[in-house]
C-alpha positions in Angstrom: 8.8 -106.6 -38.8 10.3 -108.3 -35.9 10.7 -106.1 -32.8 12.0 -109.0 -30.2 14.6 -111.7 -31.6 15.5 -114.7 -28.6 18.9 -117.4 -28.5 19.9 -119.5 -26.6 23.3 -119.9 -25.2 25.5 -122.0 -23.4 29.4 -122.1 -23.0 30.3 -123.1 -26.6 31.4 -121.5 -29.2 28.9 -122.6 -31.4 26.1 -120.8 -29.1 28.5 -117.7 -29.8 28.0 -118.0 -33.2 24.7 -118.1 -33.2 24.1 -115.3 -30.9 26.5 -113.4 -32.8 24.3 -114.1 -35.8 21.0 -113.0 -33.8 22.6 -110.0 -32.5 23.1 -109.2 -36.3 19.4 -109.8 -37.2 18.3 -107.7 -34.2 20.5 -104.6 -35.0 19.6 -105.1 -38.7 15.8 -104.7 -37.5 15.9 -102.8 -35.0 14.8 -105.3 -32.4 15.5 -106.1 -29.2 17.8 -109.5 -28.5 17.1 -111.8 -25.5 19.8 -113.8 -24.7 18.5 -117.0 -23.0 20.7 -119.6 -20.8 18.5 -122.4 -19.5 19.5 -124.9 -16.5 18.4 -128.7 -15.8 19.1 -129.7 -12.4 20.3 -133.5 -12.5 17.7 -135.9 -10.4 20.9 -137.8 -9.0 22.3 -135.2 -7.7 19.1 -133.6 -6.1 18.9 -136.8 -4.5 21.6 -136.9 -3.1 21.8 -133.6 -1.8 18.5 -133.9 -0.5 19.2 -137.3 1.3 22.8 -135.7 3.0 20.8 -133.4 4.9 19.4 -134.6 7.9 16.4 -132.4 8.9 13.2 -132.0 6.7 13.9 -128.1 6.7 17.5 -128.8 5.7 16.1 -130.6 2.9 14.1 -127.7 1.1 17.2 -126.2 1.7 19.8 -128.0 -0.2 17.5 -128.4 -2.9 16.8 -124.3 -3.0 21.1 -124.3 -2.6 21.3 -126.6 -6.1 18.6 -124.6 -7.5 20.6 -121.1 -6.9 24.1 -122.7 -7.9 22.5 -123.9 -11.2 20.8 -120.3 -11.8 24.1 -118.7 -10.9 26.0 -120.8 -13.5 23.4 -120.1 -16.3 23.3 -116.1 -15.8 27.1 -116.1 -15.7 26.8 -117.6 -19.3 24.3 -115.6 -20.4 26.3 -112.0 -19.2 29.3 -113.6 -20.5 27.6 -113.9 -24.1 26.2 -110.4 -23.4 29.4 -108.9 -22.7 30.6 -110.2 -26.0 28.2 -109.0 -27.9 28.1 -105.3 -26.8 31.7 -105.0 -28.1 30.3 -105.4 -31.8 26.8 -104.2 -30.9 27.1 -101.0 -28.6 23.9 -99.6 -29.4 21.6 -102.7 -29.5 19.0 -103.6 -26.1 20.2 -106.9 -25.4 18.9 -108.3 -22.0 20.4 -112.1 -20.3 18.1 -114.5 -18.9 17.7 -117.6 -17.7 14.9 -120.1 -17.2 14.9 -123.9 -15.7 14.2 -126.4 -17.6 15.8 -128.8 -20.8 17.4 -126.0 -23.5 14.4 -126.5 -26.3 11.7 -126.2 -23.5 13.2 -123.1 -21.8 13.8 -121.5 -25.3 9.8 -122.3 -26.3 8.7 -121.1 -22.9 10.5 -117.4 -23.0 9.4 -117.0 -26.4 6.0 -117.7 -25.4 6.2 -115.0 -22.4 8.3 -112.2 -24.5 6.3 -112.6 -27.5 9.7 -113.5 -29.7 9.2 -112.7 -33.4 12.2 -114.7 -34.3 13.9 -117.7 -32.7 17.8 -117.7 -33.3 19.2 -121.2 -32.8 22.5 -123.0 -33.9 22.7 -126.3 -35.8 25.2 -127.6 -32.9 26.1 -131.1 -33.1 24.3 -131.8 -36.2 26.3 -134.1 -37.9 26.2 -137.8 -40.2 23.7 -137.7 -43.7 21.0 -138.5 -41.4 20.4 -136.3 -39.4 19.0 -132.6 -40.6 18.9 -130.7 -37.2 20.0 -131.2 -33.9 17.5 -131.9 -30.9 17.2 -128.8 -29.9 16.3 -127.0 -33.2 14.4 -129.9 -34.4 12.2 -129.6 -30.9 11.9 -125.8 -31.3 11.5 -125.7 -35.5 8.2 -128.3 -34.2 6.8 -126.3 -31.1 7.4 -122.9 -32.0 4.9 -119.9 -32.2 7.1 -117.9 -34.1 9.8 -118.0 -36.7 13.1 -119.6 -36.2 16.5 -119.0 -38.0 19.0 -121.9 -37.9 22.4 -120.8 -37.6 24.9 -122.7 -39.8 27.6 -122.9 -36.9 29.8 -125.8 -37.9 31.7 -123.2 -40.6 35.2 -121.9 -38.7 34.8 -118.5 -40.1 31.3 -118.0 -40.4 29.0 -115.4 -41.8 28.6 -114.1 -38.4 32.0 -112.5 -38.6 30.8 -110.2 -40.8 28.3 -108.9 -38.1 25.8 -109.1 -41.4 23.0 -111.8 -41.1 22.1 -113.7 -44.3 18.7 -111.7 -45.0 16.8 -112.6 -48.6 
């Protein structure tokens, strides 16, 4: 029986969707959700940042500034999702993370150190005959430890809605 379910979210509707739709697995098992917003910091614009400031201290220190901005922006997402989903969810443990690092690897490393049953992920910008998953559930459906659930997001309406996951 699954007892922790992870997503990963960002500022699309789509990543509502599917956290909608792991928010429904977890209350249907009685799990706890994680709801995971991961951050890349951009080489250019460490650079630079890092070359603007003029002392080697005030180096470290624009870097740890991009560092904290980028953080910032992904918990803001993450709460946001949160907040969304306690309306429909009142009673389920849902916690907000984030982690640094590309979407797939900070969704593979969290599950690693939670010890997720199930991964919930979205098939986001899956599209054309041939292509089957998007990067970041093709990376994850490779590399994970666990189970994953693809989220069919691309339908308006979506079984999510129903706040009933699609369980055989």
């Amino acid at each position: 029986m699954a007892k922790t379910i992870l997503t990963g979210v960002d500022n699309s509707e789509t990543a509502l969707r599917a956290a909608e739709q792991a928010a429904a697995l977890a209350s249907a098992f009685g799990a706890e959700l994680h709801v995971l917003s991961a951050f890349n910091i951009s080489m250019g614009e460490t650079v630079r940042t890092v070359q603007s400031a003029s002392e080697p201290s005030g180096k470290s220190d624009a870097y740890r500034g991009i560092v904290a901005q980028y953080s910032q922006n992904a918990e803001r997402t993450a709460s946001t999702v949160v907040d969304a989903l306690r309306i429909n969810f009142p009673d389920l443990e849902i916690t907000s993370k984030v982690r640094e690092g590309t979407p797939a690897a900070a969704i593979l490393g969290e599950a690693g150190q939670i010890g997720a049953d199930i991964i919930v992920v979205g098939n986001k910008r899956v599209q054309g005959p041939a292509r089957f998953l998007g990067s970041i559930a093709r990376t994850v459906a490779s590399e994970a430890e666990c189970d994953l659930y693809i989220v069919n997001t691309h339908h308006p309406s979506g079984r999510t809605q129903k706040n009933k996951p699609d369980i055989m």
